[in-house]
N, C-alpha and C positions, 0 to 999 in steps of 0.2 A: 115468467121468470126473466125472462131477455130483457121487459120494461123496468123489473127490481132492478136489477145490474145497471141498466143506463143511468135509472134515477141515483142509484149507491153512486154511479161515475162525477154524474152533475155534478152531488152534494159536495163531493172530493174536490174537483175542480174549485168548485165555489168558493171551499173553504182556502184552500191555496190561493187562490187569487186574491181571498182578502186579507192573509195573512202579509203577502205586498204592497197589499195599498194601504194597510192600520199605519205603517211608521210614517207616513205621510200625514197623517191625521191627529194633528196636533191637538191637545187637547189643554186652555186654560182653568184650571184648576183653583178657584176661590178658596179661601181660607182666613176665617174671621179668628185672631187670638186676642183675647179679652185677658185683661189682670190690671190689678191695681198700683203692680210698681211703675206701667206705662206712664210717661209723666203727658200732661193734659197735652202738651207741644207735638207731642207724638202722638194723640188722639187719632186715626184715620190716616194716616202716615201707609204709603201703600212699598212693600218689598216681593221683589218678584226674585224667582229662584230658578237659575237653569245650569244642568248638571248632563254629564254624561253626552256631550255631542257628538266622540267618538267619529272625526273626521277620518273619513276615509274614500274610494272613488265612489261609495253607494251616500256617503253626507255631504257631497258637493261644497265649495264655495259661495257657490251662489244660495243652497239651500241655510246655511248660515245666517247668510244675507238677510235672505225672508225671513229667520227667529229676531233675527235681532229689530227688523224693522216692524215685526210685529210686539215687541218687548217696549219700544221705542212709544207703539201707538198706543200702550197703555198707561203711561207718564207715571212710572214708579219714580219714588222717592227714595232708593235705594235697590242696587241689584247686588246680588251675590253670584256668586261661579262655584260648581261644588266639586269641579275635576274629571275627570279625561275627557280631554277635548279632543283629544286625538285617539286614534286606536292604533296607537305604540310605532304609526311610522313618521319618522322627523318632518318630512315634505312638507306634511299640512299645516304645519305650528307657525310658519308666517303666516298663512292665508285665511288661516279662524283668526288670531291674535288678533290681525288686520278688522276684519269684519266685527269681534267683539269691541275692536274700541270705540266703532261706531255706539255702543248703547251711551244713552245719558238718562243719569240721576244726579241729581242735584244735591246728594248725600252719599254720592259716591260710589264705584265698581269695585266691588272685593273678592278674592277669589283664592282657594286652596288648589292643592293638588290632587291627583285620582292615582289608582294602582298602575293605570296605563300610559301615564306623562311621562314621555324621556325628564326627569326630574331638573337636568343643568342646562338644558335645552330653555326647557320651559319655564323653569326659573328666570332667564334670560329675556324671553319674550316678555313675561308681562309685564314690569314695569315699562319697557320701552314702545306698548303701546297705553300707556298712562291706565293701566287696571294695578288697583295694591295689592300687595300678596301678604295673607294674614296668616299663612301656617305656622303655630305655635307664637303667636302673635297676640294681641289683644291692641284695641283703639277705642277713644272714646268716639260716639259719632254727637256731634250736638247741634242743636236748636234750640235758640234764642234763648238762649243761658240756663237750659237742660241739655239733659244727654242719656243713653244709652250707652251698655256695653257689649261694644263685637270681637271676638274675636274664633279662631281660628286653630286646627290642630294638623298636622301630616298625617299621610295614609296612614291606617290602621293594617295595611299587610305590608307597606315598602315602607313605612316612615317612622318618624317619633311624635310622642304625643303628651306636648308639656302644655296643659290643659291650665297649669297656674299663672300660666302669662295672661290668661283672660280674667283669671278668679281670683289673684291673690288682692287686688287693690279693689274690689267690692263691699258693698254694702250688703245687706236683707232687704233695703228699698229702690237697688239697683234693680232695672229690666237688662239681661244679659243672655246676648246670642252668641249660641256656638254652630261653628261649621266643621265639616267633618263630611270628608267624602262616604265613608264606609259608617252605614248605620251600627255594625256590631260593636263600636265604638261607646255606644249609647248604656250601657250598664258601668261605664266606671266616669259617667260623667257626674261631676257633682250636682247634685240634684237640687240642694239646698242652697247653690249659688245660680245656676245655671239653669231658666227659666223656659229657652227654645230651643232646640237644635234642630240644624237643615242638614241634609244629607239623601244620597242617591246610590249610586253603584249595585243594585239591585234587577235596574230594569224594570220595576214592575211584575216580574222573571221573566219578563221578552214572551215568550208560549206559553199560558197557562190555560187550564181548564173552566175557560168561559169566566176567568176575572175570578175565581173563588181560592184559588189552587194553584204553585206553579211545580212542577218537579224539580225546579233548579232555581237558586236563588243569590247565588252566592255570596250565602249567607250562612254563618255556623247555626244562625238561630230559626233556618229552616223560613216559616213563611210568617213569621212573626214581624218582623220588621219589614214584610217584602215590597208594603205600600201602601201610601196614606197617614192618619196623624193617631200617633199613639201616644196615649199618656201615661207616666210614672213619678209615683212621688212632688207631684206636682210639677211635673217635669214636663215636657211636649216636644216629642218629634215627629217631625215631620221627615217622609220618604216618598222622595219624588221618581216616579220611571224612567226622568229620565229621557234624553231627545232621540240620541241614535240607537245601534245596535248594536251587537256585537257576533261575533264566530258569524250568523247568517242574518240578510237584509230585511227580518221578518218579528213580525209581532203577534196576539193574537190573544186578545181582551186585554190588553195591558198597554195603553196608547201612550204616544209619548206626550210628554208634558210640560207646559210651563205654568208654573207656581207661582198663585198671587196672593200675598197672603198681606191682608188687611190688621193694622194693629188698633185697639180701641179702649180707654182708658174705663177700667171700671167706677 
């Protein structure tokens, strides 16, 4: 009986301790999206997607640092930012701002806002460290006299979400990316216009049950969006877990992530 108990103690231990060391354990996340409205210039064109860093004394500066120079060593051809980069206290918002403007893409750093951004704060930061701020925005992104369409919406709990700044000046042979921090966003996105969307605020759900399950997601649509690439109506999102954490420093089959998602022309 005594040896049950020790061993029941170990296993407890065990799993605790790996629940602190998962948010360390970054995980790159491939992702091939194939379609024919891709134009051939965009073939292999690689965007990488990082969301939710949620700076705080447990996301360090310096741990920043290391995302971004690991984002750096993968030579994307465009980065995205999906929102809260902070976890809601002002201090950190120079010192990520700073460290994300380190990334370079040669098509540019775009980036929305999260439930947890001081919103006038943040709003403030990013163009002044040279990242665009697409919320309820739309851009053409081009190469060599093609293009692509990105654009962007505000929280889906703190924001607005005029989704026509992206779609109203499309084609049915346009490829068009939407950002949106909150995935529940994702059933009133037009689908018939609106080919990818990136999005996080989920976690993963931070603790779940061995990566199958989480009990919390927050999300209205439960573990539906909770993570990974789901398709509708010819539509694709994508939900990423996400870098940092939130309420506690801890994870637990749900690693955090950075998103690289490969375009290729069919």
């Amino acid at each position: 009986m005594l040896k049950k108990r020790y061993l029941f103690l170990g296993i407890v231990f065990l799993i605790l301790a790996y629940m602190f060391i998962e948010p360390y354990w970054i995980e790159t996340k491939q992702i091939t999206i194939e379609s024919n409205q891709i134009p051939a210039e965009f073939d292999g064109k690689k965007i990488v997607f990082l969301t939710d860093i949620h700076a705080s004394p447990s996301f360090s500066p310096e741990r920043v640092d290391s995302v971004v120079s690991q984002v750096n060593a993968l030579n994307p051809d465009l980065i995205l930012l999906g929102g809260d980069y902070i976890d809601g206290d002002n201090q950190y918002i120079s010192s990520t701002f700073e460290s994300l403007s380190k990334l370079k893409a040669p098509l540019g750093v775009y980036a929305v806002l999260g439930n947890k951004d001081p919103q006038y704060e943040t709003l403030d930061a990013i163009p002044q460290y040279g990242i665009t701020y697409i919320g309820n925005k739309g851009t053409w992104i081009e190469e060599n006299g093609s293009r692509i369409r990105l654009g962007g919406v505000g929280d889906y709990n703190n924001g607005m979400q005029i989704q026509s700044a992206t779609t109203s000046v499309v084609t049915p042979q346009d490829f068009v990316i939407l950002l949106t921090h909150n995935p529940d966003y994702f059933p009133e996105v037009n689908k018939s216009k609106v080919d990818l969307v990136f999005s996080g605020h989920t976690h993963g759900g931070q603790v779940t049950f061995f990566g199958l399950w989480a009990p919390t997601t927050h999300s209205d649509y439960g573990n539906d969006y909770r993570t990974g690439v789901i398709t509708e109506n010819n539509s694709t999102l994508i939900v990423s877990n996400g870098l940092g954490t939130t309420i506690l420093p801890v994870r637990f089959f749900a690693r955090p992530q950075i998103i690289v998602v490969e375009l290729k022309k069919k």
